[in-house]
Backbone as CSV, one residue per row, in Angstrom:
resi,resn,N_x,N_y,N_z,CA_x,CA_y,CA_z,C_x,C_y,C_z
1,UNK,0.851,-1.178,0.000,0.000,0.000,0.000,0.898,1.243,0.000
2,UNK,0.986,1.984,-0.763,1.319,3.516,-0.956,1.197,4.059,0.188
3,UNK,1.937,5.477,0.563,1.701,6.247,1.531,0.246,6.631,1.280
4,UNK,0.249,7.412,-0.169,-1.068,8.040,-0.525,-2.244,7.508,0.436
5,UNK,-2.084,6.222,-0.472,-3.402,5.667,0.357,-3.235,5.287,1.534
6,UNK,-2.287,5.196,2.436,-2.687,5.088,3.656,-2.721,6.340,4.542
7,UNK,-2.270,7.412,4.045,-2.890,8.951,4.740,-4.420,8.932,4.132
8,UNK,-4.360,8.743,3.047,-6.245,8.770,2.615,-7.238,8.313,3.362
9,UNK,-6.748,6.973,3.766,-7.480,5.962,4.603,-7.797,6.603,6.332
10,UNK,-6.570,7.125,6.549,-6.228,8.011,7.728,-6.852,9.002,7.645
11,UNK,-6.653,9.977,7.015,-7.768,10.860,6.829,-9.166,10.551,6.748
12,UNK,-10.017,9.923,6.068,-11.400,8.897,6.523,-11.723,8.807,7.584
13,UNK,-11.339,8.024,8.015,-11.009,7.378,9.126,-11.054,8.343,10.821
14,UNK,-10.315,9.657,10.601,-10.720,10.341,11.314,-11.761,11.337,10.848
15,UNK,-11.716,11.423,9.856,-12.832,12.418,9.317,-14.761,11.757,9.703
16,UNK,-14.546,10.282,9.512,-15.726,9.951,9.831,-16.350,9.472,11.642
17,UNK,-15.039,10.051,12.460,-15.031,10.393,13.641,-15.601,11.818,14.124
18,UNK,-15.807,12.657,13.145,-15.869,14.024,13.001,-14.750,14.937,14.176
19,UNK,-13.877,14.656,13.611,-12.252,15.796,13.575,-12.508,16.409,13.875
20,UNK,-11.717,17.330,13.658,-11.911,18.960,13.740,-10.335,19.210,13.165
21,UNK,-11.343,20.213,12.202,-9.660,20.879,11.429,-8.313,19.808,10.730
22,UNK,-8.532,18.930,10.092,-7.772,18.042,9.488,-6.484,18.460,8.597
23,UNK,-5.497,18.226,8.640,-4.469,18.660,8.271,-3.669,17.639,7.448
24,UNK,-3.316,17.499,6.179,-2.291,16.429,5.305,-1.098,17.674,4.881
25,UNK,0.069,16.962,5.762,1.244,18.130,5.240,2.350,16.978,4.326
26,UNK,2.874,17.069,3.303,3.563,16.275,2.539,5.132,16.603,2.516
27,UNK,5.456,15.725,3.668,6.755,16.007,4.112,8.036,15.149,3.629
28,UNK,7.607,14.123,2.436,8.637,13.551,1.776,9.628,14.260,1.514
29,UNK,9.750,15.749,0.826,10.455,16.759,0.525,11.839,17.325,1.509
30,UNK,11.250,17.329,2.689,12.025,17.642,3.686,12.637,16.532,4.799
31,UNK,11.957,15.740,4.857,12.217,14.716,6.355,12.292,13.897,5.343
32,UNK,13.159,12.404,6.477,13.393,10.869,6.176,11.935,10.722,6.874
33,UNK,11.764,11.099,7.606,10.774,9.995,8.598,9.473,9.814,8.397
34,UNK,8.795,10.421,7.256,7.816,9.865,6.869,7.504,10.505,5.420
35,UNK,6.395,10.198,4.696,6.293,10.949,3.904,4.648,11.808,3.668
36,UNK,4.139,11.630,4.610,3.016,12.211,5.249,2.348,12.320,6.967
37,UNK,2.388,13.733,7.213,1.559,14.207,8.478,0.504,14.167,8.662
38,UNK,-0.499,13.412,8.718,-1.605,13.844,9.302,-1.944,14.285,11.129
39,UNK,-2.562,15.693,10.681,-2.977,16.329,12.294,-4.537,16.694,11.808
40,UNK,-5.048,16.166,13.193,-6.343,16.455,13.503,-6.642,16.955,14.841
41,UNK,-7.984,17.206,15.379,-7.917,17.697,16.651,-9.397,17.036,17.318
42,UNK,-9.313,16.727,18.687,-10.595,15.742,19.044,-10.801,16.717,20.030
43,UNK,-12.122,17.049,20.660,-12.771,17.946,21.536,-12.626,17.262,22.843
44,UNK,-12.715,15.913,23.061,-11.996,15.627,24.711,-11.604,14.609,24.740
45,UNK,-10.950,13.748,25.571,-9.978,12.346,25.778,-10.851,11.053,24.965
46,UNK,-12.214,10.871,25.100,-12.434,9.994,24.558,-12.928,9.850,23.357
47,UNK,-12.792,11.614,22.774,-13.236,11.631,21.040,-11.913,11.484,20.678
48,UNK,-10.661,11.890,21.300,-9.230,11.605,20.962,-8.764,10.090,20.776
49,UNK,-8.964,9.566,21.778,-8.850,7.947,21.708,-9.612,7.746,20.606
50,UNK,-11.212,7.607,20.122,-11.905,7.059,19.359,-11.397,7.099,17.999
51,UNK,-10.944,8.648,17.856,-10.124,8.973,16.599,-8.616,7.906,15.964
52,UNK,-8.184,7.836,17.346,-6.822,6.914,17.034,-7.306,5.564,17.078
53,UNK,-8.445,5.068,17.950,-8.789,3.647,17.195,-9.238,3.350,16.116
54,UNK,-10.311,4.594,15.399,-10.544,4.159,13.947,-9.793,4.105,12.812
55,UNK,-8.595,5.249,13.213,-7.428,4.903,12.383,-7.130,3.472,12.208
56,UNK,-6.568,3.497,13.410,-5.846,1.505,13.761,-6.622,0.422,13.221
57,UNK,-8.223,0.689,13.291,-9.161,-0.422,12.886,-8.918,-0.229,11.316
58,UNK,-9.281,0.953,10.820,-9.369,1.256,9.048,-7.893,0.641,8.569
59,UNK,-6.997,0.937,9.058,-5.810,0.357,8.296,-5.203,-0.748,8.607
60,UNK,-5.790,-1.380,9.956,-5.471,-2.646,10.138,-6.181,-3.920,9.474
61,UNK,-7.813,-3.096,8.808,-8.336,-3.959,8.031,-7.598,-4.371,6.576
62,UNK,-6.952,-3.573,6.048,-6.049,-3.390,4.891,-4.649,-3.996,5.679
63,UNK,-4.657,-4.553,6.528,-3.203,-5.179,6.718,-2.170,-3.965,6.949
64,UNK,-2.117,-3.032,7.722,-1.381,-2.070,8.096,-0.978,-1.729,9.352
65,UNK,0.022,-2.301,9.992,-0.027,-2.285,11.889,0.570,-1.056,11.790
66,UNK,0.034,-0.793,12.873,0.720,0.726,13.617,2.314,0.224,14.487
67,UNK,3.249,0.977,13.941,4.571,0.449,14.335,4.929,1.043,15.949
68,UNK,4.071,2.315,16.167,4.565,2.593,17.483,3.322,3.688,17.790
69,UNK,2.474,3.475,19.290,1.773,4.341,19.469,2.142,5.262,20.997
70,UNK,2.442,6.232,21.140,2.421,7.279,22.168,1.044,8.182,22.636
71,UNK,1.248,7.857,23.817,-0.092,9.236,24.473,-1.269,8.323,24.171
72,UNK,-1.804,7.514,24.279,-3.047,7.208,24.095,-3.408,6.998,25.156
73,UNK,-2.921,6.718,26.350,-3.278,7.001,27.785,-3.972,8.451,28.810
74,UNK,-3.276,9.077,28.223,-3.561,10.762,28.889,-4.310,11.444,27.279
75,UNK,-4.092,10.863,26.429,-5.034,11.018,25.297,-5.107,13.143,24.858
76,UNK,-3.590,13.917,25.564,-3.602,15.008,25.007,-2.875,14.761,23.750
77,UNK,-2.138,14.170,23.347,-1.799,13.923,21.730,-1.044,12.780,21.846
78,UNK,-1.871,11.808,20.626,-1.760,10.353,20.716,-1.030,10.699,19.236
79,UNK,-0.107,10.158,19.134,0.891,9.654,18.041,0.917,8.174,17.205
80,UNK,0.713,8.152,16.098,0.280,6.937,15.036,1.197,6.292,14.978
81,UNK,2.315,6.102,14.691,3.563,5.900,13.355,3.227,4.500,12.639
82,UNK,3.566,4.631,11.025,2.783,3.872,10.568,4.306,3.676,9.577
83,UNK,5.335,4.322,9.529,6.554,4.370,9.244,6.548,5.618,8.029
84,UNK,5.638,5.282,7.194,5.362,6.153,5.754,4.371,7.252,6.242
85,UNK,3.723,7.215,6.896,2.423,8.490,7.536,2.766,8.181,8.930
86,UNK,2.430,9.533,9.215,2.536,9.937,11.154,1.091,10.678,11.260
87,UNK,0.332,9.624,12.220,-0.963,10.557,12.675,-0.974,11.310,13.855
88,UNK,-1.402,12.076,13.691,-0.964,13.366,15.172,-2.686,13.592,15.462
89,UNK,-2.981,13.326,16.865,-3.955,13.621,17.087,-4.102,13.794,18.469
90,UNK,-4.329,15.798,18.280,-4.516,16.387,19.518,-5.949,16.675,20.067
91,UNK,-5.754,17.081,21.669,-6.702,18.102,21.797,-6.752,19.332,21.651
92,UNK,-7.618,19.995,21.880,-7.094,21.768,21.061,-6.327,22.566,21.749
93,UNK,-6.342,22.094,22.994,-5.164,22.762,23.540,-3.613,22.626,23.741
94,UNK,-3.382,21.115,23.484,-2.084,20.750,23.138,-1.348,21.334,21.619
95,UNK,-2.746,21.055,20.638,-2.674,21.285,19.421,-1.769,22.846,18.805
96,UNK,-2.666,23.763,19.791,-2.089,25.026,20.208,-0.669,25.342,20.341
97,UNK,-0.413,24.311,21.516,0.837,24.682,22.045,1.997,24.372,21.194
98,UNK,1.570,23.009,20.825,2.897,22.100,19.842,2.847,22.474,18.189
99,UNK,1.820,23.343,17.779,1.659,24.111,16.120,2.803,22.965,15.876
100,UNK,2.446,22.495,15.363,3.066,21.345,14.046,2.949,21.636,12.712
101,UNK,2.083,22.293,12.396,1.846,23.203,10.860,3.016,24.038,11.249
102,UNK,3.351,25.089,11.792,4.483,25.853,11.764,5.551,25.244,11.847
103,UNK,5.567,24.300,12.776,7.027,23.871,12.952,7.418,23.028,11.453
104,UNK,6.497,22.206,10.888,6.371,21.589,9.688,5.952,22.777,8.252
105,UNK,5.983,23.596,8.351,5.591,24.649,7.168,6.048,24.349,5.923
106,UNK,7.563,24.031,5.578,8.713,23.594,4.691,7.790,22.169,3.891
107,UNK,7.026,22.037,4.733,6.069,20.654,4.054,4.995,21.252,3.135
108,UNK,4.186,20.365,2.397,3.461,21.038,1.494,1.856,20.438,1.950
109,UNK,1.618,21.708,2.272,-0.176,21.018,2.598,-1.048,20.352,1.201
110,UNK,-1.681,19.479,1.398,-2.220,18.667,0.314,-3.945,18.592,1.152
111,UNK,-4.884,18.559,-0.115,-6.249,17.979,0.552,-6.055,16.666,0.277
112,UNK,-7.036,16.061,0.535,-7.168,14.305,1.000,-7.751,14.062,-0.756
113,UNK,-8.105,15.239,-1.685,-8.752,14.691,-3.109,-7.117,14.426,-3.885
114,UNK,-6.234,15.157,-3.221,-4.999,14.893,-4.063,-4.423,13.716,-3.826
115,UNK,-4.444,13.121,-2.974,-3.814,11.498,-2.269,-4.326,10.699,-3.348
C-alpha cells in the first residue's frame, strides 16, 4: 500500500469520527521519517482515543499495523507511526501549544482529493 493511500485511509477514518480541522502536510520533501503528516484535533480524551482507534481499525483492516503508538493514555496527543504516515492527534489545547503546521511549514499542505 502507498503512503497516498494510507494517509487517505487516515484521513477517513478520522474524518468519519468528526475531527476537527484536518491537516495532510507532505513532508517527503524535507524529512526521512515519513512521507506524510496527518494532524487532527478531538474535543476531549475519549473523542481523541476514538479517533486513534478508527485509524488503527481502518488500516489494520487493509493489513497495516501501527509500528509505534504514544499518548493514548492521557489522550492530550496520541501519536500513530505507521513508518510512511505519522498521525498526530490532539486536543485543542495541546494542538495550540505544539503548532506542528508551523514547525512543519517547509512541508506542502495537500487535501485528501490529491492522495
Amino acid at each position: 500500500m502507498t503512503s497516498q493511500e494510507m494517509a487517505k485511509i487516515a484521513h477517513l477514518a478520522i474524518e468519519d469520527k468528526k475531527a476537527e480541522d484536518i491537516k495532510i502536510i507532505d513532508i517527503s520533501k524535507v524529512s526521512v521519517i515519513a512521507d506524510y503528516f496527518i494532524i487532527a484535533s478531538g474535543n476531549n480524551r475519549n473523542q481523541v482515543q476514538a479517533l486513534a482507534d478508527n485509524v488503527q481499525e481502518e488500516l489494520g483492516k487493509r493489513g497495516v499495523d501501527c509500528k509505534q503508538i504514544e499518548g493514548y493514555q492521557t489522550a492530550n496527543w496520541i501519536l500513530l507511526d505507521y513508518n510512511d504516515i505519522i498521525v498526530h492527534i490532539f486536543n485543542a489545547e495541546d494542538r495550540l501549544f505544539y503548532d506542528l503546521e508551523r514547525i512543519w511549514r517547509d512541508g506542502k499542505s495537500v487535501e485528501v482529493s490529491e492522495l
